[in-house]
N, C-alpha and C positions, 0 to 999 in steps of 0.2 A: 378170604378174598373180599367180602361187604365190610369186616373191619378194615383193612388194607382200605377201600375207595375211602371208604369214613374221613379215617383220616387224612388221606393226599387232600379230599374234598373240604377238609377242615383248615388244614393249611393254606389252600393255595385264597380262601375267605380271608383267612387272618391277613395271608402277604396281599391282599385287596384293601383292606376295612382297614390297617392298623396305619398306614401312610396317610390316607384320610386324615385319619381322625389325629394326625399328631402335627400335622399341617393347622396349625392355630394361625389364623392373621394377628398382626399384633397391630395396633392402635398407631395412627403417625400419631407426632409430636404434638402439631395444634389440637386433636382429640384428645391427648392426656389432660395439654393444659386448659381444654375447654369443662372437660371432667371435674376438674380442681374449684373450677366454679362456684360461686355460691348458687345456691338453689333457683334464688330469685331472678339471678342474671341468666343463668340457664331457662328457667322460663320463656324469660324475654326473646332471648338469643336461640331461641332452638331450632325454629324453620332456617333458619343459615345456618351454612356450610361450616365446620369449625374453624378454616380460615378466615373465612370473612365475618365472624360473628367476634375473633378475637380482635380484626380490624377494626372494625366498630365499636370493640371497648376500649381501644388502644385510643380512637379516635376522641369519645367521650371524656378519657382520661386527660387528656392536650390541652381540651375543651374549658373541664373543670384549671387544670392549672394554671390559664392563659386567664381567665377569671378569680385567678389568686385562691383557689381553694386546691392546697397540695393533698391531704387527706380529707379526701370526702367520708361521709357517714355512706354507708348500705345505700341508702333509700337517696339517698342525692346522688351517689354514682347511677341509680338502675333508672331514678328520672330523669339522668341526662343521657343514657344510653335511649332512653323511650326515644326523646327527643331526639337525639342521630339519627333513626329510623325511620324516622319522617310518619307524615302525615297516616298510610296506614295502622301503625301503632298508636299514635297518639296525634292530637290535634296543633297546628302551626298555627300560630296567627299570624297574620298578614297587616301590613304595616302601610299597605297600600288606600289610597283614596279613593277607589274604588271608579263607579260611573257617576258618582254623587257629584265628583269636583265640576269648578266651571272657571276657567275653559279645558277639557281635557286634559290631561297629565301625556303626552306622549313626547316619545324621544324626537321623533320626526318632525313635532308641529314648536317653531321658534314662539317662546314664551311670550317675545316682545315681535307684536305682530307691527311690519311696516305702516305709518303714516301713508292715506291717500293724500295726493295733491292736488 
């Protein structure tokens, strides 16, 4: 009778544990091709999502092309990837004149200020 529980008690573990464990998630698509990565991009690109991390290299990729460079080296794709990522990753520079101009740079204030009469 304690062999007889044994085993019912072994079985009905197995019919438990074995579904489990054969239930594997399998990876979407953008995780494969994020996987396929080089090391360095993966780096870069790891706090993002693998959707939007591919957007971002797809984006960089446009970037480099529209600049006439079709095959980038490594290291120029992952420094224009920095560069998509903005300011957190890496530093922008700013092209602005700052508070230094005179008379202010604003959209709202007419360049050519009216003549008093």
């Amino acid at each position: 009778m304690a062999a007889m529980r044994r085993y019912l008690v072994l079985i009905a573990l197995a019919a438990l544990v074995l579904p489990a464990l054969a239930q594997t998630p399998t990876p979407s698509p953008e995780a494969q091709a994020f996987a396929r990565l080089p090391a360095g991009l993966q780096a870069v690109l790891g706090h993002l999502p693998p959707q939007e991390a591919l957007q971002k290299l797809q984006f960089a990729r446009q970037n480099l092309i529209a600049l006439g460079v079709v095959n980038p080296a490594p290291e120029q794709l992952r420094a224009t990837v920095v560069r998509v990522l903005g300011p957190e990753q890496g530093g922008v520079e700013s092209a602005s004149a700052g508070s230094s101009s005179f008379p202010p740079l604003s959209p709202l204030v007419s360049p050519h200020a009216p003549l008093p009469r």
